[in-house]
mmCIF file of the C-alpha atoms, coordinates in Angstrom:
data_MODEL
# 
_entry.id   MODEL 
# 
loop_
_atom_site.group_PDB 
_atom_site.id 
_atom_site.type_symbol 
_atom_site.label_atom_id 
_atom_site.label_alt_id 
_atom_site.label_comp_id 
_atom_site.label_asym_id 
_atom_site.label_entity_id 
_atom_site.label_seq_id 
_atom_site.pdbx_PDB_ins_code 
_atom_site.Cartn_x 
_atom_site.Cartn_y 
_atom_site.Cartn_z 
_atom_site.occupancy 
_atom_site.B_iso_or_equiv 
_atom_site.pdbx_formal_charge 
_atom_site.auth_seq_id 
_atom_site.auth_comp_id 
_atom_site.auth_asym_id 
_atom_site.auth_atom_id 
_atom_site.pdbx_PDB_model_num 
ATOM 1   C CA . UNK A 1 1   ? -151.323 -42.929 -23.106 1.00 0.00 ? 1   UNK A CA 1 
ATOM 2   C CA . UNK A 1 2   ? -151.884 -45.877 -20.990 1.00 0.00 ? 2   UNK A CA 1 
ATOM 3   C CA . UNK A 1 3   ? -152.869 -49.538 -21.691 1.00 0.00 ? 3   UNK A CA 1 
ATOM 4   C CA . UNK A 1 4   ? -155.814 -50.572 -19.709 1.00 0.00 ? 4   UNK A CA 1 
ATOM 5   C CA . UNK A 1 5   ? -155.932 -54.091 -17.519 1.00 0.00 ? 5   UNK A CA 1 
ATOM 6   C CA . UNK A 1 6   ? -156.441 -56.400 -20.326 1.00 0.00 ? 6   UNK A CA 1 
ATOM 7   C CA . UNK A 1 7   ? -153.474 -55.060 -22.347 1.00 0.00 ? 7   UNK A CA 1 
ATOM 8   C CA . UNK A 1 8   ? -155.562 -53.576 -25.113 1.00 0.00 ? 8   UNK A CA 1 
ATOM 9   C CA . UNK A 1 9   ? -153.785 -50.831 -27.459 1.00 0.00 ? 9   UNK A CA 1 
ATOM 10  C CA . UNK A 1 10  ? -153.277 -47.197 -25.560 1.00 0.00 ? 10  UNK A CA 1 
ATOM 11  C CA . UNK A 1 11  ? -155.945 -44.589 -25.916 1.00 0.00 ? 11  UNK A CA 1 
ATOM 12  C CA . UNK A 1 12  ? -154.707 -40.893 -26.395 1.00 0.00 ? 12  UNK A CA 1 
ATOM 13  C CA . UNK A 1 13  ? -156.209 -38.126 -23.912 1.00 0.00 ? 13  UNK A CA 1 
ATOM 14  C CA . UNK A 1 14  ? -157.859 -36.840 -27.108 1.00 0.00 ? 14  UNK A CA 1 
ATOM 15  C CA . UNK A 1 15  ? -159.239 -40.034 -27.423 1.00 0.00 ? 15  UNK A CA 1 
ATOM 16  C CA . UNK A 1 16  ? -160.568 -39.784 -24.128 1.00 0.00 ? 16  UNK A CA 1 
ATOM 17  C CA . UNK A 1 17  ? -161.621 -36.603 -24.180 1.00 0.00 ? 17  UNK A CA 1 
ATOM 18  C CA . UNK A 1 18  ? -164.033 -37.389 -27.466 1.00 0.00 ? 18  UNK A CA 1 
ATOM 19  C CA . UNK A 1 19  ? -165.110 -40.870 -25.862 1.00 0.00 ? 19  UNK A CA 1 
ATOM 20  C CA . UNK A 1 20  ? -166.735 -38.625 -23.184 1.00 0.00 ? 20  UNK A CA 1 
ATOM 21  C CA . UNK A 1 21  ? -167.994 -35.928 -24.668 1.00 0.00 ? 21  UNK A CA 1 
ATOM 22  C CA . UNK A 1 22  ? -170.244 -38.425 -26.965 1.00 0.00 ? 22  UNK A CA 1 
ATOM 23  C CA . UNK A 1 23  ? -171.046 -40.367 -23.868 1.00 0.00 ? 23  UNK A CA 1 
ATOM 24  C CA . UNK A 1 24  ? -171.687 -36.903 -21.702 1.00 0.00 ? 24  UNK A CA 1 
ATOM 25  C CA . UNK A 1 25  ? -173.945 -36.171 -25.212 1.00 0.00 ? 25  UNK A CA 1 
ATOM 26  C CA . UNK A 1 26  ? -176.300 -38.976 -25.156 1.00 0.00 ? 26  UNK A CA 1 
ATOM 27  C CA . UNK A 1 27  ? -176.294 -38.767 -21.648 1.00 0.00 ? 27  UNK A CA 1 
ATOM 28  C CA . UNK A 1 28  ? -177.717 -35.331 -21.804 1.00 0.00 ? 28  UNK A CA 1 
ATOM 29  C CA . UNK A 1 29  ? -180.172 -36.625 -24.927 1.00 0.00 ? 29  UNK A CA 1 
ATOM 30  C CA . UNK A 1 30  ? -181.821 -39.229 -22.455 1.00 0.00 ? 30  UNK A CA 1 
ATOM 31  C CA . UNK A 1 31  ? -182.198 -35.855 -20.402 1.00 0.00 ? 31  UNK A CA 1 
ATOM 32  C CA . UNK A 1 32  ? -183.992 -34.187 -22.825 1.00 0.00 ? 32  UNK A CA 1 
ATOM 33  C CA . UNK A 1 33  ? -180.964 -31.694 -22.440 1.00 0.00 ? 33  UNK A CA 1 
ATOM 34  C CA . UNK A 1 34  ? -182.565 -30.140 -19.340 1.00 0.00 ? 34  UNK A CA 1 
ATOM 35  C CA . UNK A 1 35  ? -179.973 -31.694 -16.867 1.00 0.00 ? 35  UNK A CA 1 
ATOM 36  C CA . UNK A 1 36  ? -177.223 -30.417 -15.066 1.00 0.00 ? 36  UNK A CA 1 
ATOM 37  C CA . UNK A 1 37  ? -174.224 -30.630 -18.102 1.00 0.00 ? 37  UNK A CA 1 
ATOM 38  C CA . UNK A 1 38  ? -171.663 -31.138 -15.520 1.00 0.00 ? 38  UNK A CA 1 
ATOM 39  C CA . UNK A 1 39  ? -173.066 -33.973 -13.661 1.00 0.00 ? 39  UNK A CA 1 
ATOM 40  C CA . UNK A 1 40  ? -173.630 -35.493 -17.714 1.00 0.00 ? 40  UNK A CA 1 
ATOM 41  C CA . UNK A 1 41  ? -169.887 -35.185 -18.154 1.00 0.00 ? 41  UNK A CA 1 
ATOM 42  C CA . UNK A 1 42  ? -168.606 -36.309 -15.083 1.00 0.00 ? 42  UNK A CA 1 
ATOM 43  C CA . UNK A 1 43  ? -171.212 -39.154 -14.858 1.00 0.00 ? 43  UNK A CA 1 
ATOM 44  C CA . UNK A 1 44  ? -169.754 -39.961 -18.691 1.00 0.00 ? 44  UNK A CA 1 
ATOM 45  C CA . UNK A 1 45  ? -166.083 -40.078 -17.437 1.00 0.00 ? 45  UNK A CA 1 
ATOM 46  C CA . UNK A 1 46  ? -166.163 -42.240 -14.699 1.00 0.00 ? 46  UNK A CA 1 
ATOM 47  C CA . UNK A 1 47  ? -167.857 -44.691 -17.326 1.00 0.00 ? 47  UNK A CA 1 
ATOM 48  C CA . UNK A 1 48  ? -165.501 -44.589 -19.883 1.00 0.00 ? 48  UNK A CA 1 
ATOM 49  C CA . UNK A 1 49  ? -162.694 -44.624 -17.249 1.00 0.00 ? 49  UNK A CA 1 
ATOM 50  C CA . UNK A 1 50  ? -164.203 -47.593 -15.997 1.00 0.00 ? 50  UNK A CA 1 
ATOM 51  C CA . UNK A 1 51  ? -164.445 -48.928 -19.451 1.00 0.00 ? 51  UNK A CA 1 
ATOM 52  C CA . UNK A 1 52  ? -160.855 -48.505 -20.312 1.00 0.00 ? 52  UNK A CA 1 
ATOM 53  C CA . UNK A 1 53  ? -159.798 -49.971 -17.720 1.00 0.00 ? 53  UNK A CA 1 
ATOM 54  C CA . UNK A 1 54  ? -161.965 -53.232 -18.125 1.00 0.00 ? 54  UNK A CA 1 
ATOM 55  C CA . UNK A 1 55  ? -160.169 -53.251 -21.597 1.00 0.00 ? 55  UNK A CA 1 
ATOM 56  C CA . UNK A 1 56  ? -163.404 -51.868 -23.289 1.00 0.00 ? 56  UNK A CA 1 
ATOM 57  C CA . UNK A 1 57  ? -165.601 -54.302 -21.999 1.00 0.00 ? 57  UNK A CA 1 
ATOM 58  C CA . UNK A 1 58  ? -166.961 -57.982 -23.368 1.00 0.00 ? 58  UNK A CA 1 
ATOM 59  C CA . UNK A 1 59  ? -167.477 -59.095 -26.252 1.00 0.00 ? 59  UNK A CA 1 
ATOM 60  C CA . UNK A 1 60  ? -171.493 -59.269 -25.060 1.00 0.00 ? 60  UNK A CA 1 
ATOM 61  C CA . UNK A 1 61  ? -171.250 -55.450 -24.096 1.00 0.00 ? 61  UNK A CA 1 
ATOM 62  C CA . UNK A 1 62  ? -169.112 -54.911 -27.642 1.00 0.00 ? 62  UNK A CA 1 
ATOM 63  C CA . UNK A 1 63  ? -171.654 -56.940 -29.264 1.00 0.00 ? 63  UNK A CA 1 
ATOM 64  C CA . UNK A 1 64  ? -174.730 -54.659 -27.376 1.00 0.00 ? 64  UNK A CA 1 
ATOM 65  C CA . UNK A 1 65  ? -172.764 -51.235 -28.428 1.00 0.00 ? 65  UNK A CA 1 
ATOM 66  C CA . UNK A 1 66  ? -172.368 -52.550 -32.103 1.00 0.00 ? 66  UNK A CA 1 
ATOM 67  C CA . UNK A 1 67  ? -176.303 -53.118 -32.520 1.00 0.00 ? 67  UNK A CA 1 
ATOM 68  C CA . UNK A 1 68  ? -177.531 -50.121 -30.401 1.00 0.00 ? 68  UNK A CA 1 
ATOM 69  C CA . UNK A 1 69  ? -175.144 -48.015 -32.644 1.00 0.00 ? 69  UNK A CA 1 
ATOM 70  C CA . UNK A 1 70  ? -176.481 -49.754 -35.888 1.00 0.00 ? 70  UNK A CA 1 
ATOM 71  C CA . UNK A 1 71  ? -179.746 -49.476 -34.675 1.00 0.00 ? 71  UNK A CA 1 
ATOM 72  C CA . UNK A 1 72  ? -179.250 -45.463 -33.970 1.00 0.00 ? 72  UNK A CA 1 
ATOM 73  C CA . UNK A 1 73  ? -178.027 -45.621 -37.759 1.00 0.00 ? 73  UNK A CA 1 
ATOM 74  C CA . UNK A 1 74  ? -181.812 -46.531 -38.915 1.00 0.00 ? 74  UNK A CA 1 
ATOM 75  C CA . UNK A 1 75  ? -183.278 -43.837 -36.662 1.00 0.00 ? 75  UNK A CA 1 
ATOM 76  C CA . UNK A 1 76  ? -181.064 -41.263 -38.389 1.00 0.00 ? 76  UNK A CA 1 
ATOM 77  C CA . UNK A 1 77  ? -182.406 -42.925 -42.089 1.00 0.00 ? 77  UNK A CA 1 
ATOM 78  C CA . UNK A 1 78  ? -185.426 -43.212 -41.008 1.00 0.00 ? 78  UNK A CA 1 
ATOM 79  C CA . UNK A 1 79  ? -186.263 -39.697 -39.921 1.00 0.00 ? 79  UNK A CA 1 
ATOM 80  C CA . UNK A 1 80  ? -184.556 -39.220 -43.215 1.00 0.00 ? 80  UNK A CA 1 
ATOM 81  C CA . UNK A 1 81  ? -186.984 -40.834 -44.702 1.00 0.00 ? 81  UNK A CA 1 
ATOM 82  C CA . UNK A 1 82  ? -190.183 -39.100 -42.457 1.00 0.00 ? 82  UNK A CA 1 
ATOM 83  C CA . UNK A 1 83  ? -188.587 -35.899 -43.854 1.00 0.00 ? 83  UNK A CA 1 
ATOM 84  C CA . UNK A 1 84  ? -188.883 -36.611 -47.145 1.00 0.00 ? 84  UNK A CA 1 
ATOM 85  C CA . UNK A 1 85  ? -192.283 -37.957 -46.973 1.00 0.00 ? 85  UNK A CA 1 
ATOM 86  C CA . UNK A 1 86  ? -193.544 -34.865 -45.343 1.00 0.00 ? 86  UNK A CA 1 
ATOM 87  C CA . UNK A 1 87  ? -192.425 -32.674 -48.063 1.00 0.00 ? 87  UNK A CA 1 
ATOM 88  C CA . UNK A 1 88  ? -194.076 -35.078 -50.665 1.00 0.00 ? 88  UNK A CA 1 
ATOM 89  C CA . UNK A 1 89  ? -197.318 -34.930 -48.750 1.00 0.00 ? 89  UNK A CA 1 
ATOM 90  C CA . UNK A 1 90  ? -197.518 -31.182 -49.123 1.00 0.00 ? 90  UNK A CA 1 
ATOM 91  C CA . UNK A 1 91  ? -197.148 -31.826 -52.402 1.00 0.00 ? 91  UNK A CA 1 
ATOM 92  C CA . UNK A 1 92  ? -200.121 -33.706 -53.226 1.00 0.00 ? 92  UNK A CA 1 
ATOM 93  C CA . UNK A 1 93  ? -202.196 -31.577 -51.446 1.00 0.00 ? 93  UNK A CA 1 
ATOM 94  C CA . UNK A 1 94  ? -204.550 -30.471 -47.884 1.00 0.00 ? 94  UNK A CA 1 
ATOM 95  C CA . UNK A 1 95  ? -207.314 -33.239 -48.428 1.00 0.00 ? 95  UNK A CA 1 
ATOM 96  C CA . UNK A 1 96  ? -204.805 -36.396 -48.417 1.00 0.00 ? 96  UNK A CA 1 
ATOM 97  C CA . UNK A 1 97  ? -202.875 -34.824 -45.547 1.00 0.00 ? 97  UNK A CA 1 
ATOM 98  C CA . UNK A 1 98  ? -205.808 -35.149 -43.646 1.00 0.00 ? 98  UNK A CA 1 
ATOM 99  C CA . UNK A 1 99  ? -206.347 -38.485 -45.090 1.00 0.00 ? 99  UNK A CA 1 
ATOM 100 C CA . UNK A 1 100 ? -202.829 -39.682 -43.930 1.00 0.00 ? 100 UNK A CA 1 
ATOM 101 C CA . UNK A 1 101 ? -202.663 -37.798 -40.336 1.00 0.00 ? 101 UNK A CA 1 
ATOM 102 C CA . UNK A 1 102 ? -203.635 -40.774 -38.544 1.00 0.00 ? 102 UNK A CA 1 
ATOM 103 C CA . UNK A 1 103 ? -200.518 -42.521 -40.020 1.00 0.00 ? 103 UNK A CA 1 
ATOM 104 C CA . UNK A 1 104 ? -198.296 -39.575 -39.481 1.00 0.00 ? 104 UNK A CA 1 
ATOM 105 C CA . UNK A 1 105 ? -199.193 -39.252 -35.702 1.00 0.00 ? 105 UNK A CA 1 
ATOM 106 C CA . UNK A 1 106 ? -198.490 -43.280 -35.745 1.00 0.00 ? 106 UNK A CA 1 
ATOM 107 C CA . UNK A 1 107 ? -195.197 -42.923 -37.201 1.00 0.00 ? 107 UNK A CA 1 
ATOM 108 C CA . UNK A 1 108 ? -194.578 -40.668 -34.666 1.00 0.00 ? 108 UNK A CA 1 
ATOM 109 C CA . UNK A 1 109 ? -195.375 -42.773 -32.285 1.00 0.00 ? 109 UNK A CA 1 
ATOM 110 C CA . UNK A 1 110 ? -193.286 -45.675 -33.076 1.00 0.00 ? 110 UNK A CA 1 
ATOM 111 C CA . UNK A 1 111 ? -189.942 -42.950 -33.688 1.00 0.00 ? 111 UNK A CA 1 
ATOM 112 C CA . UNK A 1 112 ? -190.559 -42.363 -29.916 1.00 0.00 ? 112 UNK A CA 1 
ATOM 113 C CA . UNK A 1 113 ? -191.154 -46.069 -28.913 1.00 0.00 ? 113 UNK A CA 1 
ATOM 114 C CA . UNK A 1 114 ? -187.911 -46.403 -31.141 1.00 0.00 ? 114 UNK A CA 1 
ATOM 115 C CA . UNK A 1 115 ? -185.958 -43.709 -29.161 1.00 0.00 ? 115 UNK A CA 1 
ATOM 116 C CA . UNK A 1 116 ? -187.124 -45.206 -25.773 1.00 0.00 ? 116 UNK A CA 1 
ATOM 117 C CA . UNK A 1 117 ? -185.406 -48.790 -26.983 1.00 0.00 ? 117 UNK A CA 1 
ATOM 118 C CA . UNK A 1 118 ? -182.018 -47.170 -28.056 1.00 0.00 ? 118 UNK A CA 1 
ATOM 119 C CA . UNK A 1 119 ? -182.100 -45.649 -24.497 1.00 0.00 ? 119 UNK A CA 1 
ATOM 120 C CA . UNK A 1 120 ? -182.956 -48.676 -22.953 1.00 0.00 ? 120 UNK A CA 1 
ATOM 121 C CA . UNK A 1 121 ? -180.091 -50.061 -24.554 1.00 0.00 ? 121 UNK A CA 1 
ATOM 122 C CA . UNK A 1 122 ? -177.490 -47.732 -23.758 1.00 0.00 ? 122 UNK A CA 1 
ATOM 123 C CA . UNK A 1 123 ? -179.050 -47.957 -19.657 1.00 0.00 ? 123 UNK A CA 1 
ATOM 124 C CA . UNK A 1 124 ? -179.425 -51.866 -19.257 1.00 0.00 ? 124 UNK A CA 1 
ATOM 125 C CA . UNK A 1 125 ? -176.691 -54.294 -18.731 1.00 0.00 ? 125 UNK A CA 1 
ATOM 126 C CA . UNK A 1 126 ? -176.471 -57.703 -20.455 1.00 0.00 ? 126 UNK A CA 1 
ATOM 127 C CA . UNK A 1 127 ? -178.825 -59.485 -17.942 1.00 0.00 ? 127 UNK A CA 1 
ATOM 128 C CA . UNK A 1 128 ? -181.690 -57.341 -19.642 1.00 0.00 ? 128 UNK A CA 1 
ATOM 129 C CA . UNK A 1 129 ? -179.935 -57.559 -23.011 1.00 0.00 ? 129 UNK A CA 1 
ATOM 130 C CA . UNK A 1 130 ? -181.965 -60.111 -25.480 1.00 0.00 ? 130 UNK A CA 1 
ATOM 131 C CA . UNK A 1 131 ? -185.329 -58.387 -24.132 1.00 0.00 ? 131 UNK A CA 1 
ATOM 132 C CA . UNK A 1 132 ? -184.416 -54.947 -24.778 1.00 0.00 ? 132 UNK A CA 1 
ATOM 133 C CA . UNK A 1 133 ? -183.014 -56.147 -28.311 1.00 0.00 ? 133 UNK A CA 1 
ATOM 134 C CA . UNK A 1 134 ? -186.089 -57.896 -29.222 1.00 0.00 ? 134 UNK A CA 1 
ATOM 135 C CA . UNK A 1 135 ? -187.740 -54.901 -28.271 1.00 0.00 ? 135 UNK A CA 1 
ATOM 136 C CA . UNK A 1 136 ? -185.914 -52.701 -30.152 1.00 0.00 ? 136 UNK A CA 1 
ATOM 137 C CA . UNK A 1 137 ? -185.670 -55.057 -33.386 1.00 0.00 ? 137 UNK A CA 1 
ATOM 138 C CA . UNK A 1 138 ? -189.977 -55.594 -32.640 1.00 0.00 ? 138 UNK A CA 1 
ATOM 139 C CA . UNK A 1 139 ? -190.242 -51.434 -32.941 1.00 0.00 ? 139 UNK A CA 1 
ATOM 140 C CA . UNK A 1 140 ? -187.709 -50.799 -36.154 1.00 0.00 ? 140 UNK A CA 1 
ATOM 141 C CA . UNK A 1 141 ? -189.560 -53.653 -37.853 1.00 0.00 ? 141 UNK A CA 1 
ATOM 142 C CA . UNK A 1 142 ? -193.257 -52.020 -36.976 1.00 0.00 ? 142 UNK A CA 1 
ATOM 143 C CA . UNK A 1 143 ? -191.429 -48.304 -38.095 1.00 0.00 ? 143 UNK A CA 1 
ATOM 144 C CA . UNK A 1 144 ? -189.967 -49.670 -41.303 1.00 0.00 ? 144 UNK A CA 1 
ATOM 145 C CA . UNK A 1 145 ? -193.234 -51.329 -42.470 1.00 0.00 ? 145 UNK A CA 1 
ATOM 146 C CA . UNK A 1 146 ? -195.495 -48.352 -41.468 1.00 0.00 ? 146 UNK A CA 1 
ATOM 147 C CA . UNK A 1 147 ? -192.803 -45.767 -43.626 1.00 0.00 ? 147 UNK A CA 1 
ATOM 148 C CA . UNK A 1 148 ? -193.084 -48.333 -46.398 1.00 0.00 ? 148 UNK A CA 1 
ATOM 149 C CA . UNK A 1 149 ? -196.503 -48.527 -46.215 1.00 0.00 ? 149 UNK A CA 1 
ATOM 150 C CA . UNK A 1 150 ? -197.172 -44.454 -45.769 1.00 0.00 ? 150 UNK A CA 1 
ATOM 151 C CA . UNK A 1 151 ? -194.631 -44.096 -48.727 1.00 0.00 ? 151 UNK A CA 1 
ATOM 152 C CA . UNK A 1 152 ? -196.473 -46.257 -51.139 1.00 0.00 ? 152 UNK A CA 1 
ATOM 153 C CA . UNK A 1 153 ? -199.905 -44.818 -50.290 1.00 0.00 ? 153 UNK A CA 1 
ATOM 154 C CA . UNK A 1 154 ? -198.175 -40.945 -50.690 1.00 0.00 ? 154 UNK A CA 1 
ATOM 155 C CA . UNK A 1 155 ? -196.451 -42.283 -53.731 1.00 0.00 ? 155 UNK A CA 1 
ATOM 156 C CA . UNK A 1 156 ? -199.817 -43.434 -55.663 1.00 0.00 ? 156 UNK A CA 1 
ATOM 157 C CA . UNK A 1 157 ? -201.589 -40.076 -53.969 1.00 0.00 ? 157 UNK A CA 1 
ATOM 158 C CA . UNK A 1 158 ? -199.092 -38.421 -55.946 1.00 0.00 ? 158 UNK A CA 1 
ATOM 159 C CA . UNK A 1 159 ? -199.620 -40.249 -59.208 1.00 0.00 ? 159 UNK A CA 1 
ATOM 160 C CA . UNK A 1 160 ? -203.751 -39.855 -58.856 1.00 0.00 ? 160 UNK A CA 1 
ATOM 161 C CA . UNK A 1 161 ? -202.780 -36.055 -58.291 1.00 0.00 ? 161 UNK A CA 1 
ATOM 162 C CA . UNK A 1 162 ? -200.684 -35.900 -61.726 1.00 0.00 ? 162 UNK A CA 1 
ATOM 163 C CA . UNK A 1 163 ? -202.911 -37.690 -64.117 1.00 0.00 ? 163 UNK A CA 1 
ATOM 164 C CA . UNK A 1 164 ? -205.854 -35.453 -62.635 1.00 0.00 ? 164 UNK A CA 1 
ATOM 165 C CA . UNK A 1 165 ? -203.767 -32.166 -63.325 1.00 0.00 ? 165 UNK A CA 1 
ATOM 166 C CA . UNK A 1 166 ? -202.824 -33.901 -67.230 1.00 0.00 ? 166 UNK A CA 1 
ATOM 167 C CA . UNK A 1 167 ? -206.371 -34.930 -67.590 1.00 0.00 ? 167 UNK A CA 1 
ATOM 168 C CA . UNK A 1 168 ? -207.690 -31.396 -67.133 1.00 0.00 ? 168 UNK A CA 1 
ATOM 169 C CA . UNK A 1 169 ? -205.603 -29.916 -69.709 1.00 0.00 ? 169 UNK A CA 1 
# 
């Protein structure tokens, strides 16, 4: 264990070690996991290394990590969420799956408009930082309306779908 430049508390080689695999992870993500996995981790060390010894960086580039990371949180939820929806959809039936494609192929659309910011994020330095965030905060606010909205419209589907099946009986 070493302290870096600034003085900051000592990271442990396991440390290390994990700091770069996640970094030689994402790295291969952006990739589409068709790179060279080497090059990913090596690529990933020299970054952290150079990131330790900076003392872990600014508190703009701490402040960057801490939203991109947040940010990565709502993907997770929200595919989550696209899951869920899905399996409700079949659910209620063929005829308002076609009925809701056009919104599914949308939400699609934004998840990968989504993606693209949180890689933009993790690529650009602070000079591009408030663009890429506005970005980023412009596509999870489009995404979050447009599950809201697809929920709501699957949730009363659903209801229509009951009372028919009660009213038959």
């Amino acid at each position: 264990m070493s302290r870096n430049q600034r003085g900051a508390a000592p990271v442990s080689a396991e440390q290390r070690r994990e700091m770069i695999a996640e970094a030689a992870y994402f790295r291969a993500e952006h990739n589409g996991f068709s790179g060279d996995a080497l090059r990913n981790w090596l690529e990933a060390e020299a970054e952290i290394d150079r990131l330790l010894r900076e003392g872990g960086g600014s508190d703009e580039e701490h402040k960057k990590f801490q939203f991109r990371e947040k940010f990565e949180q709502h993907l997770s939820e929200w595919d989550d969420k696209f899951e869920e929806l899905k399996l409700t959809a079949k659910e209620v039936g063929e005829k308002l799956r076609e009925e809701l494609d056009p919104q599914w192929t949308r939400l699609g659309e934004l998840r990968a408009i989504a993606q693209k910011q949180v890689l933009a994020l993790r690529e650009h330095g602070a000079d591009a930082w408030e663009e890429m965030r506005s970005n980023a905060e412009r596509a999870a606010e489009e995404m979050r309306d447009s599950l809201s909205k697809l929920a709501a419209k699957l949730k009363a589907s659903k209801k229509r779908v009951s009372s028919s099946a009660t009213r038959k009986r």
